[in-house]
Backbone as CSV, one residue per row, in Angstrom:
resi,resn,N_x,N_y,N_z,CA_x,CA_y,CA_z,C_x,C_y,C_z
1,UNK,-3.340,-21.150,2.665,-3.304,-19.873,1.970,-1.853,-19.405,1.927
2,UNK,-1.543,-18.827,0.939,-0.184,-18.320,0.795,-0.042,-17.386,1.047
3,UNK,1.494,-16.983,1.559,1.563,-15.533,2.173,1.268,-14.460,1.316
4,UNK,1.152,-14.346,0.392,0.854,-13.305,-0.486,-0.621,-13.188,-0.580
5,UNK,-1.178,-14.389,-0.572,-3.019,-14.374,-0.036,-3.183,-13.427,1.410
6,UNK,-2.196,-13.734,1.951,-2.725,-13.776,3.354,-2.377,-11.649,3.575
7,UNK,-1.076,-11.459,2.998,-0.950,-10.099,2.808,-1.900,-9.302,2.161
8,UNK,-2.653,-9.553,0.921,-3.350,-8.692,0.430,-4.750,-8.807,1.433
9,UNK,-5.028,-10.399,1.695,-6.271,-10.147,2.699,-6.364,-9.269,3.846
10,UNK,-5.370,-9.138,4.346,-5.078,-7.734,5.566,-5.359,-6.577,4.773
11,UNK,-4.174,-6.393,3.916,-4.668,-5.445,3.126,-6.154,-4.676,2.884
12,UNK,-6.637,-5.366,2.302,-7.987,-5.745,1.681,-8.982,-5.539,2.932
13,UNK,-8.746,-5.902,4.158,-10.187,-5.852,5.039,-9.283,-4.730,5.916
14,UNK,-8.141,-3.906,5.969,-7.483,-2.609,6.381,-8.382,-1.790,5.522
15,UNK,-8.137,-2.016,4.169,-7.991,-0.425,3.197,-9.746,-0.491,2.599
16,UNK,-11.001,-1.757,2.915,-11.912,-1.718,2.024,-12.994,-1.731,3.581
17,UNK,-12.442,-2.260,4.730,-13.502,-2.918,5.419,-13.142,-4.455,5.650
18,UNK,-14.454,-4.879,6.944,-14.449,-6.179,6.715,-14.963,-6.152,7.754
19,UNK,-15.836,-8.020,7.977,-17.233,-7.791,8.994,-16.779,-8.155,10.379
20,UNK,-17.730,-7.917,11.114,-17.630,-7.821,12.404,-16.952,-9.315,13.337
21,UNK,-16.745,-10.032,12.877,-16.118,-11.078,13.224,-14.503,-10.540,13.084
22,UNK,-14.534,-10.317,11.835,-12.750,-9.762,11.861,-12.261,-8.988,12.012
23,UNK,-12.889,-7.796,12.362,-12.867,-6.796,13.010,-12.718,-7.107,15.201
24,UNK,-13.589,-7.880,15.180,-13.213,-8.279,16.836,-11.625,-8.940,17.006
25,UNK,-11.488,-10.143,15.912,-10.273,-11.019,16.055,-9.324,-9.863,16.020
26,UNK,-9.394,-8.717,14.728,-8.374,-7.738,14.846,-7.895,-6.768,16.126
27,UNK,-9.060,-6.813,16.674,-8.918,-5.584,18.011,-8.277,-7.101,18.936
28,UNK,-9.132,-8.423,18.922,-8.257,-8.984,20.158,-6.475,-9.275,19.734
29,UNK,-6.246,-9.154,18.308,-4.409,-9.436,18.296,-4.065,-8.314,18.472
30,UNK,-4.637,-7.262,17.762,-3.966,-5.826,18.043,-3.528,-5.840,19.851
31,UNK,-4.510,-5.896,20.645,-4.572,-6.102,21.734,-3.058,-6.599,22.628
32,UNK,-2.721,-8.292,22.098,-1.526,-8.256,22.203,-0.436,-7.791,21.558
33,UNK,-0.369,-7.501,20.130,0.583,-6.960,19.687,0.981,-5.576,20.376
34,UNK,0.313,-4.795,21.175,0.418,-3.159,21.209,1.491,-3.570,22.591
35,UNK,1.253,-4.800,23.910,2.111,-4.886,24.539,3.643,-5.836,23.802
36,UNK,3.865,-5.745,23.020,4.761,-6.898,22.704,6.265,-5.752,21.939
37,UNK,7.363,-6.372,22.613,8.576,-6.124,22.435,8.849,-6.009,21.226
38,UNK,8.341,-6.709,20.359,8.501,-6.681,19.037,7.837,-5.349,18.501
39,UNK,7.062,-5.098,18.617,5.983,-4.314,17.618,6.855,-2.933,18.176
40,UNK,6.913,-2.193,17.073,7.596,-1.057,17.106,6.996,-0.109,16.498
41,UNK,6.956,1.127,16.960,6.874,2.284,16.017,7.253,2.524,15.027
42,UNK,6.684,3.381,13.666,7.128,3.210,12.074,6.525,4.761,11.665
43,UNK,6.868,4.671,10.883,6.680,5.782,9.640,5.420,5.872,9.319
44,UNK,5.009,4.714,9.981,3.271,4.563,8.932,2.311,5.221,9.281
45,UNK,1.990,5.944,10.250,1.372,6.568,10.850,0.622,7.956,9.679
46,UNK,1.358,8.309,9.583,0.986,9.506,8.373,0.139,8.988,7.728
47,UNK,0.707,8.102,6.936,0.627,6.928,5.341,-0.877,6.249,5.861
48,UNK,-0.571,5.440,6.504,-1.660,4.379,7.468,-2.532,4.727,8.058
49,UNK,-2.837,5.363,8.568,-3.942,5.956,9.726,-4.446,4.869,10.352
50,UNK,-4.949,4.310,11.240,-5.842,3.426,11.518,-6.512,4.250,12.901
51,UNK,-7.884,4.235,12.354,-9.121,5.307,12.663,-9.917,4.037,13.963
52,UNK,-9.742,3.198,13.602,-10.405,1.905,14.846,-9.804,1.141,15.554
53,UNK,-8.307,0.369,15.568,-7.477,0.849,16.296,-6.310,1.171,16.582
54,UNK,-6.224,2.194,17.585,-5.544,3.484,17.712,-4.137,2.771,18.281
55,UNK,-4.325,1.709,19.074,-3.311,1.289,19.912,-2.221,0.788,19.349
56,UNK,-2.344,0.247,17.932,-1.320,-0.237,16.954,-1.008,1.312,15.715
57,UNK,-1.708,1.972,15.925,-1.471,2.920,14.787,-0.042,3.245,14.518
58,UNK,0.591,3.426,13.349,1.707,3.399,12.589,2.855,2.199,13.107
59,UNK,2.579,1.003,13.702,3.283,0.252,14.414,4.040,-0.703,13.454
60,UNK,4.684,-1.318,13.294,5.227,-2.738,12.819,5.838,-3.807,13.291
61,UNK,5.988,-4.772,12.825,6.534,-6.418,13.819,7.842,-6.114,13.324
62,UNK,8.557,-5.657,14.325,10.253,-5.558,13.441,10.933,-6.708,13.292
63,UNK,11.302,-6.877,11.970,12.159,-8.045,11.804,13.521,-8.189,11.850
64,UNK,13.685,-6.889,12.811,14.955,-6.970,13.553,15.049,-7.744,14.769
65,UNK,13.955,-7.916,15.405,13.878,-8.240,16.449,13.246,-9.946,16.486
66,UNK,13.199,-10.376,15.329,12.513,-11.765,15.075,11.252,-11.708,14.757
67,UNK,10.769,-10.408,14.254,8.995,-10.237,13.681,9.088,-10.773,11.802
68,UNK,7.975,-10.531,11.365,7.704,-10.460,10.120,7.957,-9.447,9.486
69,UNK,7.851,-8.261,10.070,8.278,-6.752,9.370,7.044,-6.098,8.627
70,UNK,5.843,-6.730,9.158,4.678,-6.206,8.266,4.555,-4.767,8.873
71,UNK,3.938,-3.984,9.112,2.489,-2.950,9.643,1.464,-3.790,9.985
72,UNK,1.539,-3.223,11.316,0.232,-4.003,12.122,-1.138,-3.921,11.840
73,UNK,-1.667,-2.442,11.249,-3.014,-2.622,10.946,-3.502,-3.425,9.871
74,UNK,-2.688,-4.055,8.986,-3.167,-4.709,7.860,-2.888,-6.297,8.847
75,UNK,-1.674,-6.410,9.164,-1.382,-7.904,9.250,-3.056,-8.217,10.745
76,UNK,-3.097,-7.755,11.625,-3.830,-8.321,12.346,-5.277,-8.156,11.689
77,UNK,-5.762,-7.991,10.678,-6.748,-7.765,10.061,-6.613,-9.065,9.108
78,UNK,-5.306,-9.781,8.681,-5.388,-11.008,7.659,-6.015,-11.909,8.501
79,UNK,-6.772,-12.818,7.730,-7.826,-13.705,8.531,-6.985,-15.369,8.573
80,UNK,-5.734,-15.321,7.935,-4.976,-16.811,8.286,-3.661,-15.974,8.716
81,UNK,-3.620,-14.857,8.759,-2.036,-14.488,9.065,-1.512,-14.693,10.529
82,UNK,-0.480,-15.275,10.879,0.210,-15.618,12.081,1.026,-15.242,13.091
83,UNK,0.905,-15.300,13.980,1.714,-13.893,14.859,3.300,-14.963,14.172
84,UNK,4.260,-14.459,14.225,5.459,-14.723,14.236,6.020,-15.347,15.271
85,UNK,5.876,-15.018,16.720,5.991,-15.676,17.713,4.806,-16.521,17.917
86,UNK,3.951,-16.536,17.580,3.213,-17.599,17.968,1.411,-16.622,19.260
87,UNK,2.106,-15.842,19.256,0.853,-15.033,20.292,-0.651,-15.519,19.997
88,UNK,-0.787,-15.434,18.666,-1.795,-15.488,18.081,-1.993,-15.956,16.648
């Protein structure tokens, strides 16, 4: 899948839903992403909301720091998307 597949699919199961299988995988990366050096606080919070979970809310993989630079509630919600380091 191509990254642009793989972006709107976060997207897409963030902003529409999506079933309970990817919804668990999402809470277990969120999980590590919320301890990880990388993931940073953002702007998105306002914009983004994420109502299920709270622990990544307005966060992003900074690609200052060697991340992807997404927003976390969409990227750990893509169902081929890849931690950057490798976490997950």
């Amino acid at each position: 899948m191509s990254n642009l597949k793989n972006i709107l699919n976060g997207w897409s199961n963030y902003l529409i839903g999506s079933d309970q299988t990817t919804n668990e995988e999402a809470k277990r990366r969120a999980s590590i992403c919320s301890e990880c050096p990388i993931a940073t606080d953002g702007i998105h919070t306002a914009i983004l909301p994420d109502f299920s979970i709270k622990e990544i809310q307005g966060m992003y993989c900074s690609s200052e720091k060697g991340g992807c630079g997404c927003p976390l509630s969409p990227a750990v919600r893509s169902k081929n998307h890849n931690c950057p380091k490798n976490k997950w």
